[in-house]
C-alpha positions, 0 to 999 in steps of 0.5 A: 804429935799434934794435929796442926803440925806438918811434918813432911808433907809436899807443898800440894799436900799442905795446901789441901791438908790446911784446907780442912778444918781442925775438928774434920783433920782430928776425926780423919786422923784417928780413924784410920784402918790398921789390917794388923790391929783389924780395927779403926786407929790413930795414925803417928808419924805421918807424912803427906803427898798427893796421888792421882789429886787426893791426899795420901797420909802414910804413916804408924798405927798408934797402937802395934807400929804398923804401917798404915794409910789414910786416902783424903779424896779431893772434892 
């Protein structure tokens, strides 16, 4: 999946997701803590809203399939 797709998400989730630079959504994108593979990994598959003004990224861990989710705070 690529970076710059945006499957899923809320309307307020893509105007904070399209706000961040394509280098920083790369990096924030494959660094994501998986409890089942207990290592940082790559999420797929995700999908995005936004809770309590942050983005919420919840999607698979790229390796075991698991559950996983990446919280973006707002500045």
């Amino acid at each position: 999946m690529s970076i710059e797709s945006i499957p899923s998400f809320t309307e307020p989730a893509k105007e904070l997701w399209s706000d961040i630079p394509a280098d920083i959504k790369k990096q924030l994108l494959s660094n994501v803590w998986c409890a089942a593979c207990r290592h940082e990994v790559t999420i797929t598959n995700f999908s995005g809203v936004v809770k309590s003004g942050d983005l919420l990224l919840v999607g698979k861990c790229a390796e075991c399939h698991g559950d996983v989710a990446r919280v973006i705070e707002s500045q």
